[in-house]
C-alpha positions as CSV (number, residue, x, y, z in Angstrom):
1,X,0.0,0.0,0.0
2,X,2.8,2.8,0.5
3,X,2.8,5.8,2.8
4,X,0.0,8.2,3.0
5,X,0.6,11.3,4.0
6,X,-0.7,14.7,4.1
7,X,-1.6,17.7,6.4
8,X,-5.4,18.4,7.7
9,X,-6.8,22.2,7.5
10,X,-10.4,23.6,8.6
11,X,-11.5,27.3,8.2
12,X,-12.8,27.3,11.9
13,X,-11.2,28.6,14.6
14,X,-10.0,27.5,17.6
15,X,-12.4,27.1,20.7
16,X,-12.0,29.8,23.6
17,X,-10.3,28.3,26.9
18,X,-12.9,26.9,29.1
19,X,-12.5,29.2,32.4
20,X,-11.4,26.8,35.8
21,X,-14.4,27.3,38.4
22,X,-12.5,25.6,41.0
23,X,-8.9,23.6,42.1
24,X,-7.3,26.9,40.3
25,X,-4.4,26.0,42.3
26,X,-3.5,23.3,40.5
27,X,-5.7,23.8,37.2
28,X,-4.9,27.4,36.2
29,X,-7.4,29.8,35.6
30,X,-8.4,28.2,32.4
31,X,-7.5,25.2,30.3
32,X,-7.8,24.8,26.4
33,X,-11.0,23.6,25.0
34,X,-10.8,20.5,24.1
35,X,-13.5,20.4,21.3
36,X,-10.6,21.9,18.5
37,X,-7.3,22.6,18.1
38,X,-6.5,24.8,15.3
39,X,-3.8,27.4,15.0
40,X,-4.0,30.6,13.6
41,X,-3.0,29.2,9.9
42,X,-5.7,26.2,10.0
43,X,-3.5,23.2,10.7
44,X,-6.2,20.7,12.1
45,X,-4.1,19.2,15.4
46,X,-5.7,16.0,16.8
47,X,-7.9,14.7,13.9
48,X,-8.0,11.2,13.5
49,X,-7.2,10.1,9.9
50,X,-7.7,6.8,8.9
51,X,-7.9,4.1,5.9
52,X,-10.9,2.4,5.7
53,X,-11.5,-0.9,4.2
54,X,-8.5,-2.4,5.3
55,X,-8.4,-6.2,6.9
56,X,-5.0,-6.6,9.7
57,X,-4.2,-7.8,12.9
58,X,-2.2,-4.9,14.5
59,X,0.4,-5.8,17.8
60,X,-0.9,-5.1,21.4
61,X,0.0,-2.1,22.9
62,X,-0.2,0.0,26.2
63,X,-1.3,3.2,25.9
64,X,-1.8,6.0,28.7
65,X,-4.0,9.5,29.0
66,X,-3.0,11.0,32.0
67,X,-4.7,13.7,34.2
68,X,-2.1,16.7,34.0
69,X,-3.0,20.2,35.6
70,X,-7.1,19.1,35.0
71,X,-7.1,18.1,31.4
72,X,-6.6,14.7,29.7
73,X,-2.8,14.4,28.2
74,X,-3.8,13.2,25.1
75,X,-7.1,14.8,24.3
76,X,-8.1,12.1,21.6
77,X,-5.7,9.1,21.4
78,X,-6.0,6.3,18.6
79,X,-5.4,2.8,19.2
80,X,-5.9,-0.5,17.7
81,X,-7.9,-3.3,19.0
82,X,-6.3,-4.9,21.8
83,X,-4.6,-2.5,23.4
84,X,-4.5,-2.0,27.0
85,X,-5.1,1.4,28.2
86,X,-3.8,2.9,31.6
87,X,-4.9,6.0,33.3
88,X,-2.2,8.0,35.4
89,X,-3.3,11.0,38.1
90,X,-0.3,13.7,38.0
91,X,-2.6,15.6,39.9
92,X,-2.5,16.0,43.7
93,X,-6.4,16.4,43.2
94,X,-9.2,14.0,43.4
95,X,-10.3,12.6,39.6
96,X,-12.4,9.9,38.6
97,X,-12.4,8.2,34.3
98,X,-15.8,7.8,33.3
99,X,-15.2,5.8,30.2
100,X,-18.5,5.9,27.8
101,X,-19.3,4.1,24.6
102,X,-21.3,6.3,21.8
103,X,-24.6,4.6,23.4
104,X,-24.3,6.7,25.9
105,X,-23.4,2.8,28.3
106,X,-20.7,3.0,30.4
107,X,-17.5,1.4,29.7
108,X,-15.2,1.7,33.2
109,X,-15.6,4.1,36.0
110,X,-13.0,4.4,39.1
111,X,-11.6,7.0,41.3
112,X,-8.6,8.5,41.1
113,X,-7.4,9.6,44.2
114,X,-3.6,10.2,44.8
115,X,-1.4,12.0,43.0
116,X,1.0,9.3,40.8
117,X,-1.9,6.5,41.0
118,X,-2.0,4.4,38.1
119,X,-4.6,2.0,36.5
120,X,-4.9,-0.3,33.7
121,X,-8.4,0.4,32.9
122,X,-9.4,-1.5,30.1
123,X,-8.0,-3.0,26.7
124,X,-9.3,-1.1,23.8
125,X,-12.5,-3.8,21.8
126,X,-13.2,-2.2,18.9
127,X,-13.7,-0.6,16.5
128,X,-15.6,2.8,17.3
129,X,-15.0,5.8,19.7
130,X,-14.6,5.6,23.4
131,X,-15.8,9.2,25.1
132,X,-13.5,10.3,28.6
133,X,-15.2,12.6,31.7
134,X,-14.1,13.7,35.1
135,X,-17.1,13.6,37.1
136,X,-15.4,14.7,40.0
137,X,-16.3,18.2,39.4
138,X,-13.9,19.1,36.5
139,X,-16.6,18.9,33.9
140,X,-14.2,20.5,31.1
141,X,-12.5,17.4,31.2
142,X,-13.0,15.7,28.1
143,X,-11.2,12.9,25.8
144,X,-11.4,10.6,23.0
145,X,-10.2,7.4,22.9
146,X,-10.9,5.8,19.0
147,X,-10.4,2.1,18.5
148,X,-9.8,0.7,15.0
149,X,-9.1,-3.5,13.8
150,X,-6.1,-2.7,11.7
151,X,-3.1,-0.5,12.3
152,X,-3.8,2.3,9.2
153,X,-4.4,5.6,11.4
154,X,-2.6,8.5,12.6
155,X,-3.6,11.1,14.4
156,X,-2.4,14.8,13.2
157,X,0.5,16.8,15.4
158,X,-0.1,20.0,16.1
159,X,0.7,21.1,12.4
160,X,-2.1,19.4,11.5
161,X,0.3,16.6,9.1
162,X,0.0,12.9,9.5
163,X,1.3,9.9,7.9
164,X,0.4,6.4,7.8
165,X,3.1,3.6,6.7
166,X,1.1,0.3,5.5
């Protein structure tokens, strides 16, 4: 198949920060929206691109998000099938995963307590997208987990480019 490879641009804008209500301590005063990421020339940052039609077994992995100053570090991560995903608190704050499928059904759900906890939550059964909360009060935080069968995705840097080797 080759290497695809290319750069992703939108004519929107990028989303206001999302003001920090409480734990501004830690949090800052506001955090970036997690809804887009675009800079000021259009460059598309954390768009999932992906081949479609495509039949392969990718390895198992370990992926983590972790919860860094109130925000999920990555905002939207993309993984194949079979990969185990961990959470990690850098927070001294209390957080909680709520893990939800597009059905609205709930996936996992756990406290996160202490600061430098870890937890291997779940292994990624695919393929379709896995919605992330904080419903301990931080309700800005918000991630995106997307699961595919094969291993042809990339998700775009902050330039907006991407490149997928098959």
């Amino acid at each position: 198949m080759g290497t695809i490879h290319g750069v992703v641009t939108t004519k929107a804008r990028a989303a206001r920060p999302i003001r920090v209500t409480f734990d501004q301590k830690v949090c800052g005063a506001e955090v970036p929206d997690p809804s887009i990421a675009v800079d000021s020339a259009g460059h598309l940052a954390n768009a999932v691109v992906t081949v479609t039609g495509v039949k392969a077994r990718a390895p198992s992995r370990v992926a983590s998000v972790v919860n860094d100053k109130c925000t999920f570090v990555p905002r939207v991560l993309a993984v194949s099938s079979g990969t185990e995903v961990r959470f990690r608190n850098s927070d001294p704050l209390f957080h909680s995963v709520h893990a939800r499928r597009p059905d609205g059904s709930t996936l996992v759900s756990f406290a996160m307590p202490l600061a430098g906890q870890e937890i291997p939550a779940f292994v990624a059964k695919g393929p379709g997208p896995i919605e992330l909360t904080c419903d301990a009060g931080h309700t800005w935080m918000r991630a995106q987990v997307e699961i595919f069968e094969h291993p042809y995705f990339d998700l775009t840097n902050a330039r907006g480019a991407f490149r997928i080797d098959a």
